[in-house]
C-alpha positions as MATLAB code, in Angstrom:
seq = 'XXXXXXXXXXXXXXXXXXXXXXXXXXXXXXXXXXXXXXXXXXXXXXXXXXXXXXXXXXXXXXXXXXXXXXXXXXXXXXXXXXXXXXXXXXXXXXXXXXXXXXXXXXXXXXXXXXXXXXXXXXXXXXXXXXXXXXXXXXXXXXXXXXXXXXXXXXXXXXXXXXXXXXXXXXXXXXXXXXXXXXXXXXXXXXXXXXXXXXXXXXXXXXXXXXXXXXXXXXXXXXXXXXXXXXXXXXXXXXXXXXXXXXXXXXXXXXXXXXXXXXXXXXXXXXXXXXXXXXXXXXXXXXXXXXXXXXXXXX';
ca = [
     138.518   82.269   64.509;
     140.624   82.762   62.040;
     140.447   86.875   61.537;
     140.863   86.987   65.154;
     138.110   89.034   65.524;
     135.321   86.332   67.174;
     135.975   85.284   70.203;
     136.126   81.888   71.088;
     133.257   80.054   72.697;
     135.451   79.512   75.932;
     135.971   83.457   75.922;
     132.605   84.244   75.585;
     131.128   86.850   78.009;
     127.636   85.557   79.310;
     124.790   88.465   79.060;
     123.886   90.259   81.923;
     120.375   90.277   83.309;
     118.596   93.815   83.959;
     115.727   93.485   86.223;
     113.288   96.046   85.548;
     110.119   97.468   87.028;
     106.896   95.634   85.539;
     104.426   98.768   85.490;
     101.116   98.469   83.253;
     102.332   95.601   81.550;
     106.059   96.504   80.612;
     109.185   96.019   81.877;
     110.845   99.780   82.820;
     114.114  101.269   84.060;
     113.334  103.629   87.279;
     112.443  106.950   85.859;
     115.389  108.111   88.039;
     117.894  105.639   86.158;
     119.044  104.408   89.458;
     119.713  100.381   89.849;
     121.372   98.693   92.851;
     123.745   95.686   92.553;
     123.454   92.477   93.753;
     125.569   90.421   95.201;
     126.281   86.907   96.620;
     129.084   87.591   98.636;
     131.959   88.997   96.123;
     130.369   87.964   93.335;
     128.327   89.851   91.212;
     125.357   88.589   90.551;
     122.665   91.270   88.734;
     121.912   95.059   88.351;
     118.272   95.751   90.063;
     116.404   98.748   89.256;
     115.448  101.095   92.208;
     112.351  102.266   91.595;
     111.368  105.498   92.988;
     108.028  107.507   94.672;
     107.342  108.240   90.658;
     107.655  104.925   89.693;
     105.067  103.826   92.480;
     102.999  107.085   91.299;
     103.007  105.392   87.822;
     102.110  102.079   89.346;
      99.027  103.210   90.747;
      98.144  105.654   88.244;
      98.363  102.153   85.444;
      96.139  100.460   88.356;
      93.343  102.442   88.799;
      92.869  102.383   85.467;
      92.756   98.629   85.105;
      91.228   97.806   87.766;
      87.765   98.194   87.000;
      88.040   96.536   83.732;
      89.657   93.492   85.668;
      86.323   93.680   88.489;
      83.851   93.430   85.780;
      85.182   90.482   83.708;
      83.543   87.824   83.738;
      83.957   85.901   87.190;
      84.869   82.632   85.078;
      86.831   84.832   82.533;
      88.959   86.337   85.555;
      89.581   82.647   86.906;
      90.591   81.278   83.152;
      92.783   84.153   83.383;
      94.645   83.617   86.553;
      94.774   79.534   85.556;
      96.917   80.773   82.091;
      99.582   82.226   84.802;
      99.542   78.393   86.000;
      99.988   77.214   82.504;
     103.031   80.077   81.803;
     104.616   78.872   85.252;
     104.678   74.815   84.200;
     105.663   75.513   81.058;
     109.138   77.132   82.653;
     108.983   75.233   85.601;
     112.816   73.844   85.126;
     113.864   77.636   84.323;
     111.970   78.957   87.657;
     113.224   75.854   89.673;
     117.210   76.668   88.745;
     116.473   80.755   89.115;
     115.136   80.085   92.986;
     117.304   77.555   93.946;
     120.447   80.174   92.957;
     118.827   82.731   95.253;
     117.432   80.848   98.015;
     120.762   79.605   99.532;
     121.861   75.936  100.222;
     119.649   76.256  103.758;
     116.154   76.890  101.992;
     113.629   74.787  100.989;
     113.525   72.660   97.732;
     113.302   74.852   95.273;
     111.540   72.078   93.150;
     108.880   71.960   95.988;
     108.677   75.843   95.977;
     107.623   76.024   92.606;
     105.214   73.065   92.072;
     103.502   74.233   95.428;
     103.138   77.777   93.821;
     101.965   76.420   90.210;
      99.318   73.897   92.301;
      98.247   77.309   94.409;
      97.698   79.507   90.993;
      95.303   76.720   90.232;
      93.237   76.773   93.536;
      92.526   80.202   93.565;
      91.672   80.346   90.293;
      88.876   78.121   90.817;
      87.679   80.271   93.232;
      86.757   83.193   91.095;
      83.264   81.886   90.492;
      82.499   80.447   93.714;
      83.857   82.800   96.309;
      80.739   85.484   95.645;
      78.453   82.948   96.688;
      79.792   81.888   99.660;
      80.218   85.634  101.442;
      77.107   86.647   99.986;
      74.221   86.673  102.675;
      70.453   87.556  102.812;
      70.003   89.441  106.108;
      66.910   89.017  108.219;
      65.328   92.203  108.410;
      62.254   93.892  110.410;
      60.356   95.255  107.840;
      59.492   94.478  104.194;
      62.439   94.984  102.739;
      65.271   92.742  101.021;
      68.274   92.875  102.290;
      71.352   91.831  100.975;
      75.375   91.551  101.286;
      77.354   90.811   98.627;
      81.563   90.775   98.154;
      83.500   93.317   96.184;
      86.860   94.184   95.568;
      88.365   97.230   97.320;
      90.056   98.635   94.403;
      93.928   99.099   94.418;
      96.081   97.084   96.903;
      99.901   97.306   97.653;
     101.806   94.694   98.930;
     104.841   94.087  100.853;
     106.241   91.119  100.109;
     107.528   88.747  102.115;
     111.795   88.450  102.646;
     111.431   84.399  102.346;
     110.199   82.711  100.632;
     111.259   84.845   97.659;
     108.619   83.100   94.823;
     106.204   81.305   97.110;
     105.547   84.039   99.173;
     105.133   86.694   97.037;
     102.449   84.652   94.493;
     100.855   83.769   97.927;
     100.613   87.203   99.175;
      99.453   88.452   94.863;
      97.061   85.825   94.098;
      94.024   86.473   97.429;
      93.612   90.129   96.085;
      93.919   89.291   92.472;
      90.860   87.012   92.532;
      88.778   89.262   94.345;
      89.062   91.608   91.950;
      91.507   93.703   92.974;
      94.935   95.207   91.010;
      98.041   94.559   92.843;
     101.087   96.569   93.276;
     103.507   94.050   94.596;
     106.718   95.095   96.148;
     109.438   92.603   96.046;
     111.434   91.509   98.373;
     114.536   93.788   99.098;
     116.694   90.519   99.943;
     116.691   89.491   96.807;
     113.941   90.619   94.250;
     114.806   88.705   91.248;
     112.263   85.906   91.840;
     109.190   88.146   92.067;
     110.673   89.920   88.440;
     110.453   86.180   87.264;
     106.913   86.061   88.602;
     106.518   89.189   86.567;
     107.522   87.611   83.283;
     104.903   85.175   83.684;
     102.166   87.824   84.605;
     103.529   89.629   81.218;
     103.140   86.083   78.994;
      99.419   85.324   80.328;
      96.258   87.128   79.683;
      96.405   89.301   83.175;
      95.380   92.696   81.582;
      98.532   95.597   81.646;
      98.254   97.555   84.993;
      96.571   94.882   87.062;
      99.353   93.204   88.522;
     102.218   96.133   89.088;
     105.906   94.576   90.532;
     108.534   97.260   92.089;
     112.010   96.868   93.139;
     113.770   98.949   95.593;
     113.788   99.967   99.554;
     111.129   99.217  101.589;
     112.348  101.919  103.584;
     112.063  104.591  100.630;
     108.850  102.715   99.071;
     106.861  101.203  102.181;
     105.571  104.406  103.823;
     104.889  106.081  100.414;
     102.602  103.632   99.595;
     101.604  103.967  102.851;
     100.183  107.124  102.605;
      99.315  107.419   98.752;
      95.239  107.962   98.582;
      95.272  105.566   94.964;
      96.014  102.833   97.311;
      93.038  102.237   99.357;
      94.558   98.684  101.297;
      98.297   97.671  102.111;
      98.991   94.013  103.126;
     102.818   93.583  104.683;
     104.354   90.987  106.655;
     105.054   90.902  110.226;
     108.554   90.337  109.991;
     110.014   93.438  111.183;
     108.297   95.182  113.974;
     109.801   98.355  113.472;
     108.451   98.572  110.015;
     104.925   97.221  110.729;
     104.663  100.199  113.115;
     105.681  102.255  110.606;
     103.113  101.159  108.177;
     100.124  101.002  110.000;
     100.977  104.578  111.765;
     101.101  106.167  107.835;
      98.208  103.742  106.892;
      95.966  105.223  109.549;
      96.720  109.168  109.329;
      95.784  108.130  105.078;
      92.406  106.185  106.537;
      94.117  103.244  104.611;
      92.814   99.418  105.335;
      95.822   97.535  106.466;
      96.150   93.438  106.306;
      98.720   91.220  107.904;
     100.159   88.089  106.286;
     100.048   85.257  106.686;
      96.791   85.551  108.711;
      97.715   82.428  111.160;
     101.298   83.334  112.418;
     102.301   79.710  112.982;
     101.145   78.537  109.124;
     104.219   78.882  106.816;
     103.768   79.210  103.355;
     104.484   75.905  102.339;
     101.379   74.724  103.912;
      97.883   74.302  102.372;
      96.620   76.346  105.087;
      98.824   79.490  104.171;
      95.628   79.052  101.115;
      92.113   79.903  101.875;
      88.888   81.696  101.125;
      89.763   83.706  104.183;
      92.593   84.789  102.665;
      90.384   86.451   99.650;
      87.985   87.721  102.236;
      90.339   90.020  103.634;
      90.363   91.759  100.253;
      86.710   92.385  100.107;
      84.244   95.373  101.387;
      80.926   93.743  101.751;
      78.398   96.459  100.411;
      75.143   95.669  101.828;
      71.495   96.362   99.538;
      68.055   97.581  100.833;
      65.235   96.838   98.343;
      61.405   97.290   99.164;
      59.983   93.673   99.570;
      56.251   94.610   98.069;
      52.596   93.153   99.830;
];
């Protein structure tokens, strides 16, 4: 400009995205200020906050609490709920599309298929919310006169690894089958490259999901994995079966901390572009069925 004091448009310095933590509904720097760079070969692409054992003590501490308020909605109320995350994802669809295309690669799916498969699978399970009581629900035949009868319920707080690929699609797949049962979710994203689940965040923070019920941690799997492993606020830990090494891990620490352990996807052969990788099996597996005696009367 004239002064010389403005910069020029051409010599403009773009802003810098800080991914944060996303614990009880805002968006935090690690309580031990650390943050790892990422990179796409030489070129810097974002700072990523490393969360820490406190940070996941936070996380759980903010899920607990919400949890039960999330159980005890209204079943139709939770699924209106999860369908406003559908609504926040279409309505930044072209945003979403250009952030996982940049950190898929060239050799990964479209990431315009990615996201509209993800937005269409927010809106199947939340349509489940209602219905999925009734169909694991079961009246028992019993000798005697009694009633007797099984009905669904959530099994409180759930951590989850996320998948390394696909960065968006797999970690909504991997949120959403605990979610609608009930549960509240702390998701830990992908250590390839986490900035697509911190997206997914963003939309969790714009719709009605209540603070602390969906919880989203960066950092190493290696550091974070086996403490959530063996925290007792964490009563079930879902992880991939990607690295052998680190499955053994998990389930050795998830059984010494009688912790419920899940495997994802539950066919090995479905990938998570296909409508199988969706299912009421899925939710299921994020259920204790608690079973009711009552005397039947002459």
């Amino acid at each position: 400009m004239g002064d010389g004091t403005t910069a020029t448009r051409e010599q403009r310095i773009g802003v810098r995205k800080m991914y944060k933590l996303f614990i009880n509904g805002a968006f935090v720097r690690s309580e031990s200020a650390r943050s790892t760079p990422l990179w796409d070969g030489k070129t810097f692409q974002a700072n990523i906050a490393q969360a820490s054992r406190k940070d996941l003590r936070d996380a759980v501490t903010a899920a607990r609490a919400a949890q039960v308020r999330w159980w005890t909605q209204d079943p139709q109320l939770r699924g209106l709920t999860i369908y406003r995350l559908g609504e926040m994802l279409e309505a930044r669809r072209s945003e979403y599309i250009d952030a996982i295309a940049a950190s898929a690669g060239p050799d990964a799916p479209s990431a315009r298929d990615e996201i509209d498969i993800a937005i269409d699978r927010v809106v199947w399970y939340a349509g489940w919310c209602d219905k999925y009581s009734a169909l694991l629900s079961s009246r028992n035949p019993v000798a005697g006169p009694h009633f007797n009868c099984s009905t669904p319920e959530p099994m409180g707080v759930v951590g989850i690894l996320a998948p390394q690929a696909p960065l968006f699609l797999g970690a909504l797949s991997t949120l959403l089958p605990p979610l609608v049962a009930g549960n509240a979710v702390i998701l830990l994203a992908s250590e390839r490259d986490p900035r697509p689940a911190i997206l997914l965040a963003e939309a969790i923070a714009l719709s009605d999901i209540p603070p602390g019920v969906v919880n989203v941690l960066t950092g190493f799997r290696s550091e974070l994995g086996p403490a959530m492993a063996k925290h007792d606020g964490i009563e079930a830990i879902a992880c991939a079966r990607e690295d052998l090494t680190e499955w053994s891990e998990i389930e050795r620490e998830s059984a010494a901390a009688i912790k419920r352990i899940r495997a994802f996807p539950l066919h090995r052969a479905v990938d998570y572009f296909s409508d199988r990788a969706q299912s009421l099996d899925a939710i299921a597996e994020f259920c204790e069925i608690k079973t009711i005696w009552h005397p039947a009367g002459f």
